[in-house]
C-alpha positions, 0 to 999 in steps of 0.5 A: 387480505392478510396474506397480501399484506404479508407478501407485500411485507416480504416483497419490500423487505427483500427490495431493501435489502438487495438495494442496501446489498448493491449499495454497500457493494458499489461504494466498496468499489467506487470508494477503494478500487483495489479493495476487492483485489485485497481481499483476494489477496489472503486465500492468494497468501496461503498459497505464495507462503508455502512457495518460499525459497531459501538457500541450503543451510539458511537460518529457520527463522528465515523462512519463518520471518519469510512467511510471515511478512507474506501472510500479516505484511501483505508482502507477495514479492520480497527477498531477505538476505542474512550474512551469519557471523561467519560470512557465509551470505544465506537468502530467502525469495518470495513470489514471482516477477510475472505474478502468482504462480507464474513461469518466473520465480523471483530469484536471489540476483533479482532487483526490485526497483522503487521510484526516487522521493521528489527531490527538493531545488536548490536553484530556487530559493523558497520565499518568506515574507517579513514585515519591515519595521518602519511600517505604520498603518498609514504606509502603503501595503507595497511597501511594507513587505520585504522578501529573503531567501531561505 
């Protein structure tokens, strides 16, 4: 009978425990879909680091800054130009346009593209409202109110 009770103990708290595991899992994924793509994304970072290419006679502390924005800044894709005080152009490029360790390497001509902030209308003035002084509280609410344009 004590044995029972035990395997039943044993049984329930692995039943518990596998709920709690899918529990946790599932909220992890319905609440952050990219979340488990993120955390592929740190043994990803090793390997694109060490696939950083710069010009020949490219500052050491670029390849560095490089390798650094790859593995703490989440930066797969990025390049970084440095014109030294002599004018000479120097570059560094991380990652590729067809993913990791794809066929085409990002190359020094290679532009990134981000989308344009909303911009804000001027053909349509924001409204404020204003309260008319000669309002009282006996006065009709339509008529108590005046608008400018900002």
């Amino acid at each position: 009978m004590l044995m029972l009770k035990a395997s039943r103990l044993k049984d329930l708290l692995v039943v518990i425990i596998l709920v709690t595991l899918v529990a946790g899992i599932s909220h992890f994924v319905i609440t952050n879909p990219l979340g488990p793509s993120r955390l592929l994304y740190y043994p990803q970072a090793q390997v694109i680091q060490w696939n950083t290419r710069c010009s020949p006679e490219a500052p050491d502390w670029m390849l560095k800054t490089q390798r650094y924005a790859t593995r703490n800044m989440a930066a797969p894709a990025s390049q970084l130009a440095y014109v030294s005080p002599d004018g000479r152009l120097h570059h560094c490029e991380t990652g590729w346009k067809d993913g990791i360790l794809g066929d085409q390497p990002l190359q020094s001509d290679t532009r990134f593209r981000f989308p344009a902030p909303p911009k804000r209308s001027r053909q349509r003035p924001s409204l404020t409202w204003s309260m008319r002084a000669s309002c009282r509280w006996t006065s009709p609410l339509s008529g108590c109110w005046r608008s400018k344009a900002n």
